[in-house]
C-alpha positions in Angstrom: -17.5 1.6 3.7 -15.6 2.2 0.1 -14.5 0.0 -2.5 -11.8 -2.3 -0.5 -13.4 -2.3 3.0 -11.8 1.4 3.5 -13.7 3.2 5.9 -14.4 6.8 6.4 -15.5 9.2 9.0 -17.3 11.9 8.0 -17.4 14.8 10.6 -20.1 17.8 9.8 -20.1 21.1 11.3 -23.4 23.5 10.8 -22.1 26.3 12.4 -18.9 28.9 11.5 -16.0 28.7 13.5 -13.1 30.7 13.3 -10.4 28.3 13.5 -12.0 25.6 11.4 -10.9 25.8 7.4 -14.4 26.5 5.2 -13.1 23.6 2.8 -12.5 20.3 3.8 -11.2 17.2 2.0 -11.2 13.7 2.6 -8.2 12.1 2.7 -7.3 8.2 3.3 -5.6 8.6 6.8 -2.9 6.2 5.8 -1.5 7.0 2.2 -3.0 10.5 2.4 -4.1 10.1 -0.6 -7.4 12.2 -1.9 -10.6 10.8 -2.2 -12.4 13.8 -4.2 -12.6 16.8 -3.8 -16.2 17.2 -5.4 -17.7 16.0 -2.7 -21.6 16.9 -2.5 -24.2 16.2 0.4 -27.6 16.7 0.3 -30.2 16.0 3.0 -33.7 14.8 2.0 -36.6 14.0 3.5 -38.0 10.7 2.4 -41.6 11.8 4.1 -41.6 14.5 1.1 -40.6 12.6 -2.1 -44.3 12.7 -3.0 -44.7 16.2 -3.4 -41.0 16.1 -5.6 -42.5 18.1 -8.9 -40.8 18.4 -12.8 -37.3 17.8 -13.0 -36.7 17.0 -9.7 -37.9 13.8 -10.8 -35.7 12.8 -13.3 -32.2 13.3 -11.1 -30.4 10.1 -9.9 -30.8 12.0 -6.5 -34.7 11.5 -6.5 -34.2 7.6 -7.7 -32.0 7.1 -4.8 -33.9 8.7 -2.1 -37.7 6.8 -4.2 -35.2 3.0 -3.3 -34.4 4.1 0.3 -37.9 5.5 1.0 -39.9 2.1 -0.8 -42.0 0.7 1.6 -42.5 -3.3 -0.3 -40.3 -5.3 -2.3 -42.2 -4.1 -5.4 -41.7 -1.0 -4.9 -38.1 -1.7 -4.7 -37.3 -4.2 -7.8 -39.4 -1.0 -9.8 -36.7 1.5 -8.4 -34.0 -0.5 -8.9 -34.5 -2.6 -12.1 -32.0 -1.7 -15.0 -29.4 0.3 -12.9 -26.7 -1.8 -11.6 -25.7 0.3 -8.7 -29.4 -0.1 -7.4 -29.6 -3.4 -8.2 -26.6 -4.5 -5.7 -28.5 -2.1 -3.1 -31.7 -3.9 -3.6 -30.1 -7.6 -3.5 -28.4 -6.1 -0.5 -31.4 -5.1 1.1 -32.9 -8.4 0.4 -30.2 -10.2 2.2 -30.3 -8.3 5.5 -34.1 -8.5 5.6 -33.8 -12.5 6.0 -34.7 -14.2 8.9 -32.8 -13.9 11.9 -30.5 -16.9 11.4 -29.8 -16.0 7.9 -29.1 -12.4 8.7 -26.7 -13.5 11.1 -24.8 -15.7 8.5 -24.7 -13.0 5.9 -23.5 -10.8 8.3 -20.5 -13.5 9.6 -19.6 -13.6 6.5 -19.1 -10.0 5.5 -17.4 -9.6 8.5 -14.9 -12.5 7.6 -14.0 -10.5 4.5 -13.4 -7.8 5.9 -11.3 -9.5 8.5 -9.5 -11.3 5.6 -8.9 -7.7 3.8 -7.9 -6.1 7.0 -5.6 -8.9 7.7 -4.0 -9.0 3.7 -3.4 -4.7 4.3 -1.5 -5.7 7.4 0.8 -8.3 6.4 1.6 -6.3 3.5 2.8 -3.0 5.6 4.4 -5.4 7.6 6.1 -7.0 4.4 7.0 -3.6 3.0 9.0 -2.7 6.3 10.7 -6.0 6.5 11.8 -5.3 2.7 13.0 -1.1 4.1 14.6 -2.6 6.9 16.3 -5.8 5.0 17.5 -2.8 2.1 18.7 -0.7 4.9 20.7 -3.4 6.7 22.4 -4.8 3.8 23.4 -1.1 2.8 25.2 -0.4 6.1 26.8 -4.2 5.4 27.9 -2.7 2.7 29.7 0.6 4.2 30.9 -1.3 7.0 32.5 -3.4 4.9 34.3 0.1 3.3 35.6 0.6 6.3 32.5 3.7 7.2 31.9 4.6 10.7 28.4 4.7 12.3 28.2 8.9 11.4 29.2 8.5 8.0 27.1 5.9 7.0 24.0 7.5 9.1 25.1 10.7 6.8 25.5 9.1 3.5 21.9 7.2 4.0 20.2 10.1 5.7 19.4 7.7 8.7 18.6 8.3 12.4 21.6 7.6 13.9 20.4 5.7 16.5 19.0 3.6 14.1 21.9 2.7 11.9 23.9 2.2 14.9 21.9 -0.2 16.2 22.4 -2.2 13.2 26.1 -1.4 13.0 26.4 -3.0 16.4 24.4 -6.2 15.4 26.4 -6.5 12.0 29.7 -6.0 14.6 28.4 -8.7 17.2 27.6 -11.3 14.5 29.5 -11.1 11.7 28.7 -14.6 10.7 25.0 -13.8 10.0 23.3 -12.6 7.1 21.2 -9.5 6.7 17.9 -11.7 6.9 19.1 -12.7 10.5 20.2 -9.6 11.3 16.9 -8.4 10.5 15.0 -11.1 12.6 17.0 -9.4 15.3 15.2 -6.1 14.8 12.0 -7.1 14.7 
C-alpha cells in the first residue's frame, strides 16, 4: 500500500515470453499516471545477512533486510534508531505484535481509514461527474435556447448523440426546471 491507501499489484514473470514487453511500468489504473520508472527489486535471503562482507554493509539495502530479519526488540530499536523511515516500520511492528485484542483494534482502525479514504476518492469522482454532466446540461440549455437541433449541438460539443439527446428531450419535457433538476434526472 502507497502514500494515500493506493494499492498496487505487482505481477513478476521469470521466464521470456514472446509476446510480453521486456519493460514494464507501473501505472495508477485510474489516472494512468506513472509511478517510476526506476523501479528496482532485489531478492535477499535474510538466513544469509551474516555472511554480508565490506560494502555490502553500509547500503540502505542491507539496513532494511538487518530490521526485517531482527529476531528481539533490541535488535530492532538498534536497526532502526535515527532513520525515520525505519522508525515508523519499527513502531509499526510494535503495534501488530500486541496482544490479540489490541492487534485487532489497531487493525479496525486502519481499516476505518482506509474506508474513510476509499469513501472521500469516491464521492469526489462522483462530484466531478455531477460537475461534467451539470456543465454539459447547461451548455445544451444554452443551444437549445439558439434555436440548435440535437445533431448540431452533439456536433458543436463533440458529444455522443445519444447522450445530448437525452438531455435535449428532458430540457423539452420540462422546461420549467433548471439544469440541477435536470441533472437529478440523469443520475
Amino acid at each position: 500500500i502507497l502514500n494515500g491507501g493506493k494499492k498496487i499489484n505487482i505481477e513478476m514473470q521469470n521466464t521470456y515470453q514472446e509476446d510480453w514487453a521486456e519493460r514494464s511500468l507501473l501505472k495508477d489504473d485510474t489516472t494512468g499516471e506513472l509511478y517510476s520508472s526506476k523501479f528496482q527489486f532485489h531478492v535477499i535471503e535474510l538466513s544469509k545477512i551474516a555472511t554480508t562482507k565490506g560494502k555490502a554493509r553500509k547500503q540502505d539495502l542491507y539496513k532494511w533486510a538487518k530490521l526485517i530479519s531482527a529476531s528481539t526488540w533490541e535488535e530492532i530499536r538498534e536497526e532502526s534508531e535515527g532513520n525515520h523511515y525505519m522508525e515508523k516500520v519499527r513502531d509499526e511492528m510494535i503495534k501488530m505484535s500486541q496482544d490479540e485484542s489490541e492487534r485487532y483494534l489497531y487493525l479496525r482502525e486502519q481499516m476505518a481509514i482506509r474506508d474513510k479514504a476509499s469513501q472521500l476518492r469516491s464521492a469526489e469522482n462522483i462530484g466531478i461527474r455531477k460537475g461534467e454532466l451539470l456543465k454539459l446540461v447547461t451548455l445544451v440549455q444554452r443551444k437549445i435556447e439558439k434555436g440548435d437541433t440535437v445533431d448540431k449541438i452533439a456536433d458543436d460539443l463533440l458529444e455522443d448523440q445519444e447522450i445530448i439527446e437525452k438531455i435535449y428531450n428532458l430540457i423539452r419535457k420540462y422546461p420549467d426546471k433548471d439544469e440541477k433538476e435536470i441533472c437529478n434526472f440523469l443520475i
